[in-house]
PALOVO-396870 format. One line per field, with one value per atom (N, C-alpha, C, O): chain; atom name; x, y, z. Coordinates in steps of 0.001 Angstrom, whole numbers. Example, Ala and Ser with C-alpha at 12.3 -4.5 7.8 and 13.67 -1.06 7.14 Angstrom:
2
baza <- [A/A/A/A/A/A/A/A]
mardren <- [N/CA/C/O/N/CA/C/O]
u <- [13190/12300/13200/14236/12850/13670/12900/13409]
v <- [-5690/-4500/-3300/-3319/-2250/-1060/30/1138]
w <- [7800/7800/7800/8465/7080/7140/7870/8039]
***
This chain:
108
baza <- [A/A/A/A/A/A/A/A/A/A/A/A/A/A/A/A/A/A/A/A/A/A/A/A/A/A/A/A/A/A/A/A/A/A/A/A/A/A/A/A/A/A/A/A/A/A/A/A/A/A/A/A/A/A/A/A/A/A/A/A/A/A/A/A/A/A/A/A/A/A/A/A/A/A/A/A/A/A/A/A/A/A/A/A/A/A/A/A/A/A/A/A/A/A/A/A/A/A/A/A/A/A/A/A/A/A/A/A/A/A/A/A/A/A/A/A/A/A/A/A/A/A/A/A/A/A/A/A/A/A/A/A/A/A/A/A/A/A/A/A/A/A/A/A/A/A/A/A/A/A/A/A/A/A/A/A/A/A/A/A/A/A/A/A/A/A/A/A/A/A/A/A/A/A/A/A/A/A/A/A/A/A/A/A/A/A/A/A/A/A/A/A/A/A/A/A/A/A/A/A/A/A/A/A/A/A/A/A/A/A/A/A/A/A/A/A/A/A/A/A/A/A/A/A/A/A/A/A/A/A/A/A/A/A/A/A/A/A/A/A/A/A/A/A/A/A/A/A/A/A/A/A/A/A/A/A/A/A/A/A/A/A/A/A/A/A/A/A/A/A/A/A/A/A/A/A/A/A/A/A/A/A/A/A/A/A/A/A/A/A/A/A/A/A/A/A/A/A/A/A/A/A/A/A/A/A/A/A/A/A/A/A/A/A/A/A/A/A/A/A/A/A/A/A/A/A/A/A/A/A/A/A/A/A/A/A/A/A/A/A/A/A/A/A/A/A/A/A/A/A/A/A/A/A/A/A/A/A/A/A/A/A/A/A/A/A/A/A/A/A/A/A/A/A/A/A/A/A/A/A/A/A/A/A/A/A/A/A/A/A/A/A/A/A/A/A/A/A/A/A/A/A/A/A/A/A/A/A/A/A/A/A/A/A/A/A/A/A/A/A/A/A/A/A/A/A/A/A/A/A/A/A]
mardren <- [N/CA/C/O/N/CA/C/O/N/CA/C/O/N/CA/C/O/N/CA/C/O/N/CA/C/O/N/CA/C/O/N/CA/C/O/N/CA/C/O/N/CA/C/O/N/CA/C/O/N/CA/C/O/N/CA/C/O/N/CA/C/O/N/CA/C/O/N/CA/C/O/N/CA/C/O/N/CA/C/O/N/CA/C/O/N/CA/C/O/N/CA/C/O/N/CA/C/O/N/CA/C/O/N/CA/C/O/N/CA/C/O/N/CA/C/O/N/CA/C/O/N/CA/C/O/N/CA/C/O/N/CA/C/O/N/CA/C/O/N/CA/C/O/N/CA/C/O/N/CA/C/O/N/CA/C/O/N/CA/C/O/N/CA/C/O/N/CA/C/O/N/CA/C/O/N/CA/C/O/N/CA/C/O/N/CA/C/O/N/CA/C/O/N/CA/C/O/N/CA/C/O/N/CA/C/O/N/CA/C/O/N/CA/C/O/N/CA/C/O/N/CA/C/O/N/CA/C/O/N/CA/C/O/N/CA/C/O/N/CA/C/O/N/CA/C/O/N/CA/C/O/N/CA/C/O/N/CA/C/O/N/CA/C/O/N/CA/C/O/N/CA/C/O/N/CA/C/O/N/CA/C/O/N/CA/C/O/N/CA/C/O/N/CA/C/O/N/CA/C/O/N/CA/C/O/N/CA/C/O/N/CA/C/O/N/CA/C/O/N/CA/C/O/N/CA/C/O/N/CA/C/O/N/CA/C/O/N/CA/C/O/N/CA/C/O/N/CA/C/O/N/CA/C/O/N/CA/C/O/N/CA/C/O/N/CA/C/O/N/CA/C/O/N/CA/C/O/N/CA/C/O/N/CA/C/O/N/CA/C/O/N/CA/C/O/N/CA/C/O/N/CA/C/O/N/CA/C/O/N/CA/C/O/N/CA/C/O/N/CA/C/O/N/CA/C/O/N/CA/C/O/N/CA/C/O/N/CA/C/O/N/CA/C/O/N/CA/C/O/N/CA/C/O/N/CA/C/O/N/CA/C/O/N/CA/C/O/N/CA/C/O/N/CA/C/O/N/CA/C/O/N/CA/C/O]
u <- [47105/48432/49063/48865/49849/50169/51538/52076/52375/53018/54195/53885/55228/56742/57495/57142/58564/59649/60591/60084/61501/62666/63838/63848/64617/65796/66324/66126/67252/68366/68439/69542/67341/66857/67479/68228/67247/67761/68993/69596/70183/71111/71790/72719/71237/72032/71941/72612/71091/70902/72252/73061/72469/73098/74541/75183/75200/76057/76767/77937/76048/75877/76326/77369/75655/75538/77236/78237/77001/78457/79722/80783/79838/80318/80897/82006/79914/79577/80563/81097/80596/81766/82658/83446/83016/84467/85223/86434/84294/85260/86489/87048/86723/87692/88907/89852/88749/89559/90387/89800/91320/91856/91024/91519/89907/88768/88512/88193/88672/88112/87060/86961/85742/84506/83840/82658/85075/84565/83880/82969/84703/83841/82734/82198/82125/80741/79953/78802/80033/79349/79349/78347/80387/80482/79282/78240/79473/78784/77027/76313/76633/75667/75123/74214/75688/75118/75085/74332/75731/75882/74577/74301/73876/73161/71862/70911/71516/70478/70503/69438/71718/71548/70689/70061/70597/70201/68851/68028/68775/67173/66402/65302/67261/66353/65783/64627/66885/66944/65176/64118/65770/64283/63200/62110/63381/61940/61690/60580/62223/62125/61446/60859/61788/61199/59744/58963/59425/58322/57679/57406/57629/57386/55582/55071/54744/53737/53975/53398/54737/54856/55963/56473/56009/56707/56607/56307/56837/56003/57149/56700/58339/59091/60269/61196/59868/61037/61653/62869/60500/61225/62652/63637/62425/63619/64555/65141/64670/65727/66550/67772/65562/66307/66775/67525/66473/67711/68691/69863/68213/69641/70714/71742/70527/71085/71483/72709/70938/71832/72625/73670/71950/73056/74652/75829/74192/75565/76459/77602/75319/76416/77253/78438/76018/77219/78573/79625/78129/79282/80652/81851/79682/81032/81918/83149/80980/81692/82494/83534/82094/82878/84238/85316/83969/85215/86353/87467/85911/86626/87395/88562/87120/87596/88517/89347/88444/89247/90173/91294/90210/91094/92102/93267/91806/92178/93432/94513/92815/93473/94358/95276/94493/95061/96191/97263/96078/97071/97945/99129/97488/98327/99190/100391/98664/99659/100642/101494/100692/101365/102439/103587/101987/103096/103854/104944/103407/103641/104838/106014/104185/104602/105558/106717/105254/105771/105211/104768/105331/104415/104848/104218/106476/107868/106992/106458/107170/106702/104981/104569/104307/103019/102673/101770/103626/103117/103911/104031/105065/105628/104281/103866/104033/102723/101245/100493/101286/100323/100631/100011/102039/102715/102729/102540/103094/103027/101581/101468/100860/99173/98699/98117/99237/98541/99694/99203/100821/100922/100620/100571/100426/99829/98342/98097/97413/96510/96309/95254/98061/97938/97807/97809/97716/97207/98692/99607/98682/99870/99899/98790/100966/100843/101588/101769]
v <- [-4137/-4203/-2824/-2022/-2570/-1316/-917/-2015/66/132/-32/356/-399/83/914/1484/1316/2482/1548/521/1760/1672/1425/2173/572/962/1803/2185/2599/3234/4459/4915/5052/6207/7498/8207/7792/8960/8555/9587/7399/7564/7640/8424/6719/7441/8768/9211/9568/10875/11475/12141/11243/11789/11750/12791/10126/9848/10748/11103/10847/11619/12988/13374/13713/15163/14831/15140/13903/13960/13603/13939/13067/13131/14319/14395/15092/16267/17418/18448/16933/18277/17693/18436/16766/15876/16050/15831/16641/16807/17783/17710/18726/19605/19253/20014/17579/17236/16416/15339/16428/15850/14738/14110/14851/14097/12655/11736/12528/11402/11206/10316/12218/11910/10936/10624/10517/9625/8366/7664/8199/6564/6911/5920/8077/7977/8363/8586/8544/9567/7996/7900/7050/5490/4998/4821/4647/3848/4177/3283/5470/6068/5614/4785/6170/5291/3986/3639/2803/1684/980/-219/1972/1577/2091/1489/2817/3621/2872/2543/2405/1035/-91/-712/-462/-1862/-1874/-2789/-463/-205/-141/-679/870/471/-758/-999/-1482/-2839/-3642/-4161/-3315/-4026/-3393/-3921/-1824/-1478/-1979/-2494/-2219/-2502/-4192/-4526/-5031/-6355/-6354/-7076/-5135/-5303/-3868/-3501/-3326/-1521/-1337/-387/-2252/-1383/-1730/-1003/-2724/-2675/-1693/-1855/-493/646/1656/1805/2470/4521/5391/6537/5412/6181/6413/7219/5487/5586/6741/6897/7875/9213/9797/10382/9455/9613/9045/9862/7793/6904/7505/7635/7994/8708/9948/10479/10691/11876/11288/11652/10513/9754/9631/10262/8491/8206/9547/9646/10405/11766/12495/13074/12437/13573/12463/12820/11361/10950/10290/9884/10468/10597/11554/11511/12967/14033/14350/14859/13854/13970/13160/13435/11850/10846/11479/11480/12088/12363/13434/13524/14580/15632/15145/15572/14026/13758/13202/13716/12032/11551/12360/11970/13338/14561/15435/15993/15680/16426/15463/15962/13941/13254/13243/13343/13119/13275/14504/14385/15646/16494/16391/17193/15846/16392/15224/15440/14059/13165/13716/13574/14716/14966/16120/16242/16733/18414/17328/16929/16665/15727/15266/15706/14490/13462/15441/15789/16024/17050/18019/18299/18278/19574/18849/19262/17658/17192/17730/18862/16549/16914/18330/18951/18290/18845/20650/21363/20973/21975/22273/23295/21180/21313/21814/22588/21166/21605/22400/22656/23457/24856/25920/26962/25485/26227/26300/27230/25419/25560/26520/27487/25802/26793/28343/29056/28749/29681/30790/31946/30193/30602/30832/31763/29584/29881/30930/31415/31456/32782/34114/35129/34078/34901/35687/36893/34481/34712/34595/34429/34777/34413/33207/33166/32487/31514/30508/30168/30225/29918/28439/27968/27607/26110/25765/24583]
w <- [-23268/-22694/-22698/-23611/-21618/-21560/-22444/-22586/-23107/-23814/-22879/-21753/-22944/-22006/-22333/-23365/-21835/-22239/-23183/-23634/-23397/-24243/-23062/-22085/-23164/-22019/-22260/-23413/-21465/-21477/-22232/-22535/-22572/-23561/-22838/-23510/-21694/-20725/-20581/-20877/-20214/-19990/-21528/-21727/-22678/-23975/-24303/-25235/-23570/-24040/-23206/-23851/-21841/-20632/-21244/-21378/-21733/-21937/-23687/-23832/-24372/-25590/-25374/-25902/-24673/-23846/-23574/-24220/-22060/-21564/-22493/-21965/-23613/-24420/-25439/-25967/-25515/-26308/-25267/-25679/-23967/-23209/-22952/-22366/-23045/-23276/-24147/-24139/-25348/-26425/-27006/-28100/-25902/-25764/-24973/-24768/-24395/-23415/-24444/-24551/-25130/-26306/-27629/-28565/-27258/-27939/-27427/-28182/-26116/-25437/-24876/-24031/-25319/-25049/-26024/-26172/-26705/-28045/-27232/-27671/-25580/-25284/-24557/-24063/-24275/-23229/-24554/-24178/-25917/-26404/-27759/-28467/-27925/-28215/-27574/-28204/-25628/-25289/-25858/-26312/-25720/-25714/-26973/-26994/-28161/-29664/-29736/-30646/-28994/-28669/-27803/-27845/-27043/-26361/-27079/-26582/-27886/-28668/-29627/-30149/-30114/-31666/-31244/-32101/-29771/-29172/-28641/-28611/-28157/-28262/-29250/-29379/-30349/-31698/-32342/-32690/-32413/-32694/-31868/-32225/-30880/-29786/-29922/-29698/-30417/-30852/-31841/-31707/-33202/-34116/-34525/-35555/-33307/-33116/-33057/-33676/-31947/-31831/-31063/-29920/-32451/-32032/-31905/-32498/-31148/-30723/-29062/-28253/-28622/-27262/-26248/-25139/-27414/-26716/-27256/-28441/-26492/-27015/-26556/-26568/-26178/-26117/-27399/-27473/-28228/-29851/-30053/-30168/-30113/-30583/-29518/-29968/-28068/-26784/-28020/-28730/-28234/-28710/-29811/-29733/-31209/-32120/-31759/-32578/-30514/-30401/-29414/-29312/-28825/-28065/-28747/-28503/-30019/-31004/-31931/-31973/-32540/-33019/-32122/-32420/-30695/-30253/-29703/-29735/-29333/-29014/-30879/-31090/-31789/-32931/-33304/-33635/-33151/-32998/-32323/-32710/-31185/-29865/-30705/-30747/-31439/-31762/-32634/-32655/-33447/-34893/-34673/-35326/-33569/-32994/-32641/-33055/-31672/-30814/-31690/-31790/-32341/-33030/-34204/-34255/-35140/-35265/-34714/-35432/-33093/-32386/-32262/-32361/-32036/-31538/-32505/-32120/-33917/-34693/-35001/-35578/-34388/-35034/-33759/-33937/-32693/-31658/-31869/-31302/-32590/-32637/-33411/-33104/-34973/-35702/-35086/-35327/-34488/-33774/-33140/-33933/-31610/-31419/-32578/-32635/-33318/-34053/-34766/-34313/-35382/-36394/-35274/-35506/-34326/-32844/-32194/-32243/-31481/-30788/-29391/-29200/-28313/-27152/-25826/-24970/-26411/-25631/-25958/-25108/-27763/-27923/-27336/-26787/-27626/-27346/-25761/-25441/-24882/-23510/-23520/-22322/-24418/-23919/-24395/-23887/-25061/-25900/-24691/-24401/-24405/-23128/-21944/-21501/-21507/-20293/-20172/-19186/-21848/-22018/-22254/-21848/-22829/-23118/-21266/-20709/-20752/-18970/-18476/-17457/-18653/-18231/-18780/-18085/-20002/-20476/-19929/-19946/-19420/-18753/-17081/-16470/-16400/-15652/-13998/-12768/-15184/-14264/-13575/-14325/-12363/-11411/-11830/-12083/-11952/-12142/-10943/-10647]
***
């Protein structure tokens, strides 16, 4: 019998990744970089039922690290970005922006 793939091994990797550059966007790459470990837990799981009728496992465990990283990143940034918020307030926070984009220029 021939071995099969794993589902979803390339898109938990994709979604992980895409997660991983989300995370500068106030830390909301936490849900593609979520779905991604979510979907790498469920493959494991199914390899784990019955791991000689599939040969791609190793795809799965960096799927699963890199969209943990992404998580643990994001969720972190989200973190810190809630506390500046509640701490700054959003009024100061976007003068602080306004000001950084003329500094460099840039036209709004």
């Amino acid at each position: 019998m021939e071995k099969q793939k794993l589902p979803n091994g390339v898109l938990s990797i994709i979604l992980g990744v895409f997660g991983y550059l989300c995370c500068c966007i106030g830390g909301i790459g936490f849900i593609p970089a979520g779905i991604g470990f979510f979907l790498a837990n469920k493959a494991e799981k199914q390899y784990k039922e019955n791991p000689e009728n599939y040969d791609n496992y190793n795809q799965i465990k960096t799927a699963k690290i890199i969209a943990l990283i992404a998580l643990i990143i994001n969720i972190l940034y989200l973190g810190w970005t809630i506390y500046r918020i509640s701490t700054i307030g959003w009024d100061e926070l976007q003068e602080q922006q306004r000001m950084i984009l003329e500094e460099w220029g840039v036209d709004q």
